[in-house]
C-alpha angles and dihedrals in degrees: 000000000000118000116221131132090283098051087046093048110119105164105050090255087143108040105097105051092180091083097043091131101049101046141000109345118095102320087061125016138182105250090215094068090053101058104101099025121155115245125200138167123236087271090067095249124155101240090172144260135305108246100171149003123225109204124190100249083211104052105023118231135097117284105184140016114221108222124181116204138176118001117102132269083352090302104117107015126151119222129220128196106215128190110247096229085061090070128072127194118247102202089170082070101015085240130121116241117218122186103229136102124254091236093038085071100067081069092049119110101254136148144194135250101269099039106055123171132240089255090183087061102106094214099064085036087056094049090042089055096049090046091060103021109245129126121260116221119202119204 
């Protein structure tokens, strides 16, 4: 069974689509139903699965998205903090988009689960934003 928002919603949040841009659709959304989500890129290529969200505890919204890639049967994955303004909704396919090549992400900053980064440092924040090409935004 494939896993998306619908599949994880277990609220009904979804299940009237006629209302999508005043409540929880794809302007607001329950971050509950996104964790496992599928990411490609525009050439249809699996990228991984978001595992967790970071969110900046000051502001509010969500920093990261916490994606897990390659490894088998989740033993072995890399993991690749992605700024959440990298990633785009498909609601056509209930997966994110994210502009980046398969084999561009073996040069990615990633980590593994027992080796996180200190994602608040604004170095490695810095390096993580040009990767992808987003802008970084320092408080």
């Amino acid at each position: 069974m494939e896993t998306n928002y619908v599949t994880r919603d277990n609220y009904g949040m979804y299940a009237d689509t006629a209302h999508t841009t005043d409540g929880p659709g794809p302007s607001l959304m329950g971050a509950d139903t996104l964790l496992g989500n599928d990411v490609y890129n525009h050439d249809g290529e699996d990228l991984g699965d978001i595992k967790e969200f970071m969110i900046d505890m000051a502001s509010g919204k969500v920093a990261y998205a916490v994606l897990s890639y390659g490894g088998l049967m989740g033993m072995g994955d890399k993991l690749f903090a992605v700024p959440w303004a990298a990633l785009k909704l498909d609601t056509e396919n209930k997966r994110f988009t994210l502009n980046a090549r398969k084999d561009a992400l073996k040069d990615a900053p990633g980590f593994d689960k027992d080796n996180w980064p200190l994602m608040s440092d604004q170095t490695w924040a810095t390096g993580v934003h040009k990767f992808y090409g987003t802008q970084y935004k320092a408080d």
